[in-house]
Backbone bond lengths (Angstrom), bond angles and torsions (degrees), N, CA, C in turn:
res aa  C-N    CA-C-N  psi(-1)  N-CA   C-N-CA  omega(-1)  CA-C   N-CA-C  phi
1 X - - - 1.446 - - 1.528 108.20 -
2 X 1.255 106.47 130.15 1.381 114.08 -171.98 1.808 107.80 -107.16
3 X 0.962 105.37 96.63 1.962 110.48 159.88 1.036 133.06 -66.37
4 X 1.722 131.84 139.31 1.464 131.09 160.86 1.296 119.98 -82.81
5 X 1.023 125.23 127.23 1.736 101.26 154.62 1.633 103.24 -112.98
6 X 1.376 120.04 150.21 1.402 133.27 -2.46 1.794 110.02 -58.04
7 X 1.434 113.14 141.20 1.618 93.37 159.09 1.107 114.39 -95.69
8 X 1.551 87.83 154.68 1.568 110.02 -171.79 1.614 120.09 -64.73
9 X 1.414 131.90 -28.57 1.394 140.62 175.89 1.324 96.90 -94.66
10 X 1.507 99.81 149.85 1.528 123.09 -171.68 1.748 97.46 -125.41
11 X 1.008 143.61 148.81 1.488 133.92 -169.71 1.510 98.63 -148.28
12 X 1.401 126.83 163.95 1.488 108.58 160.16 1.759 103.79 -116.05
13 X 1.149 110.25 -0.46 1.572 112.29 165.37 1.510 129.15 -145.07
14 X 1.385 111.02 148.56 1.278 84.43 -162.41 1.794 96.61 -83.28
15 X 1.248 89.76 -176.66 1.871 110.60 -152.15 2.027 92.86 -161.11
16 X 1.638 100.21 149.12 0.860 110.54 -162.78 1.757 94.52 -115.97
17 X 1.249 123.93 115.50 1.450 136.74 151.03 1.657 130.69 -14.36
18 X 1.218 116.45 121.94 2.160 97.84 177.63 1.907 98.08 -61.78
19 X 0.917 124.35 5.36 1.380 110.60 -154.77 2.073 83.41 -113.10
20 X 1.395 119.52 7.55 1.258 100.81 -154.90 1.382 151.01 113.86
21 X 1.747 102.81 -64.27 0.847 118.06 -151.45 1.745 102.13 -94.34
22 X 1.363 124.25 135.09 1.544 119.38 175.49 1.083 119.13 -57.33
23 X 1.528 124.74 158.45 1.336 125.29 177.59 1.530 99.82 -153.57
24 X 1.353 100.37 93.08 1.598 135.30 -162.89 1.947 114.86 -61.96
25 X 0.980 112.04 116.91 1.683 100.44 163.33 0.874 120.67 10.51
26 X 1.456 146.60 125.48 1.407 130.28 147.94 1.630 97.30 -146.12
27 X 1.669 101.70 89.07 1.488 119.44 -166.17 2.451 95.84 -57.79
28 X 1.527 113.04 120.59 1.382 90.85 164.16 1.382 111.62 -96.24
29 X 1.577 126.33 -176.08 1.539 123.30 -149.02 1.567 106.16 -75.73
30 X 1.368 117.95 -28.87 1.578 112.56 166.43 1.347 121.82 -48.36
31 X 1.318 110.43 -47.31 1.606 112.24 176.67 1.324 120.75 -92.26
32 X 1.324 109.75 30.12 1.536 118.96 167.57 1.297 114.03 90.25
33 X 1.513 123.91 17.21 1.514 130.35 -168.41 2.234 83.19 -80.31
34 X 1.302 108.35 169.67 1.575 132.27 158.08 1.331 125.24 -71.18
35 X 1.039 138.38 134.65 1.470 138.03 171.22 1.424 106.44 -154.71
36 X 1.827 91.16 130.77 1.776 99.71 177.75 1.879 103.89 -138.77
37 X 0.956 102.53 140.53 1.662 121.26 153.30 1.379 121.23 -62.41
38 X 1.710 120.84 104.41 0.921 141.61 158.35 1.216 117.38 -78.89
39 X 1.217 137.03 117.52 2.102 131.92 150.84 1.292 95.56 -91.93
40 X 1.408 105.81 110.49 1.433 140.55 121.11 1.580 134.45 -78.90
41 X 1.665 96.04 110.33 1.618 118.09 175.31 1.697 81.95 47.13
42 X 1.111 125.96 92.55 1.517 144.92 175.70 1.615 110.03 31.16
43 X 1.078 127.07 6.10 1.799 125.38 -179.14 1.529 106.84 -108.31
44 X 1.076 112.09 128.60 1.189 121.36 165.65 1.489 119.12 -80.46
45 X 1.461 104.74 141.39 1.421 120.10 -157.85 1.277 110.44 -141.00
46 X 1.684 121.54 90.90 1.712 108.50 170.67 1.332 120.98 -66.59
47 X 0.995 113.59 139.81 1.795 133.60 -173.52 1.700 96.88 -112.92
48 X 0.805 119.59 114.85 1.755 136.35 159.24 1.562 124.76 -108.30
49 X 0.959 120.99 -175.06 1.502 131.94 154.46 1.350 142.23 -8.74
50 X 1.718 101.08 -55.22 1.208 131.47 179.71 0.995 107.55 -92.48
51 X 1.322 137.09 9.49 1.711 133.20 139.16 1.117 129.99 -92.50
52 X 1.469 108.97 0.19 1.691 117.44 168.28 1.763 114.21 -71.08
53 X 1.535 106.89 118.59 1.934 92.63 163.83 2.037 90.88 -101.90
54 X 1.626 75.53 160.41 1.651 88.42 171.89 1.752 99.12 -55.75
55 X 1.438 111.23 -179.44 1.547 125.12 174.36 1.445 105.42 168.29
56 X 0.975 100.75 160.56 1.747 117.63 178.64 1.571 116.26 -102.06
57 X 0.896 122.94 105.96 1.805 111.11 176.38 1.611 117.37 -52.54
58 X 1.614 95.93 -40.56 1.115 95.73 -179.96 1.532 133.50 -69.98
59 X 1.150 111.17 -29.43 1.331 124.76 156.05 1.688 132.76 -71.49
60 X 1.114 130.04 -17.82 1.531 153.11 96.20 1.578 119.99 -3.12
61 X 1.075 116.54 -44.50 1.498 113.89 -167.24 1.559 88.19 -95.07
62 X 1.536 107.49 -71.74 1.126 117.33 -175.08 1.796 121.78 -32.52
63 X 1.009 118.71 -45.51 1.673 130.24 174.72 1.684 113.98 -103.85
64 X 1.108 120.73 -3.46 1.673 126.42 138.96 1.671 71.02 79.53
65 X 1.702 147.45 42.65 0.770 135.95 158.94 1.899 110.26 -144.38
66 X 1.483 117.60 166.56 1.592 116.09 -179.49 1.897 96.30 -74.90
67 X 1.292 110.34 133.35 1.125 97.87 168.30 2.097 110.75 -131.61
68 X 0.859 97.69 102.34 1.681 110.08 -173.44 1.877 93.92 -39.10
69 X 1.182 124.83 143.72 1.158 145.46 152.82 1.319 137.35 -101.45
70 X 1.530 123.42 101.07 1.421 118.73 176.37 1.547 117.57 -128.17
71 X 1.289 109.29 155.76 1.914 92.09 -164.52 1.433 71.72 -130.38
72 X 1.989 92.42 138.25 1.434 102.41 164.06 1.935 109.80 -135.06
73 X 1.160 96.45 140.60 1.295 107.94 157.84 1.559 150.34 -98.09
74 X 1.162 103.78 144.08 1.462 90.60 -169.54 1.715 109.05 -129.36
75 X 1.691 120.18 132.73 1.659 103.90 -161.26 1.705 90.21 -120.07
C-alpha cells in the first residue's frame, strides 16, 4: 500500500472504512486542527494536519528511529 502525504481528506473523527482500514483524525484549521509556515530552500510551505502520521514516542525513543504506528485488526 502506497501513501501520500499530505492527505488529501481532512475528517474531524476518526471513522472506520468498508474496506477495514481506519481513517484517522485529521482535525483541518476550521475545526481547530494546527497550521504553520515552513520556508523551505526560500518557499514557503504550510504544514497542517494532513502531514501528521500516527507514531509512538515511545517507540521512537526507544529505537533512536521514526516509527509510523498503525493498529490492525482482524475478527
Amino acid at each position: 500500500m502506497h501513501e501520500t502525504i499530505p492527505k488529501k481528506i481532512v475528517v474531524s473523527d476518526t471513522i472506520t472504512g468498508n474496506d477495514g482500514y481506519p481513517l484517522y483524525r485529521r482535525r483541518s484549521v476550521e475545526d481547530g486542527g494546527k497550521s504553520v509556515v515552513l520556508k523551505v530552500r526560500n518557499i514557503d510551505i504550510e504544514v497542517d494536519n494532513r502531514w501528521i502520521v500516527p507514531y509512538s514516542p515511545l517507540l521512537s525513543k526507544t529505537f533512536k528511529a521514526h516509527i509510523n504506528v498503525v493498529s490492525i485488526a482482524i475478527q
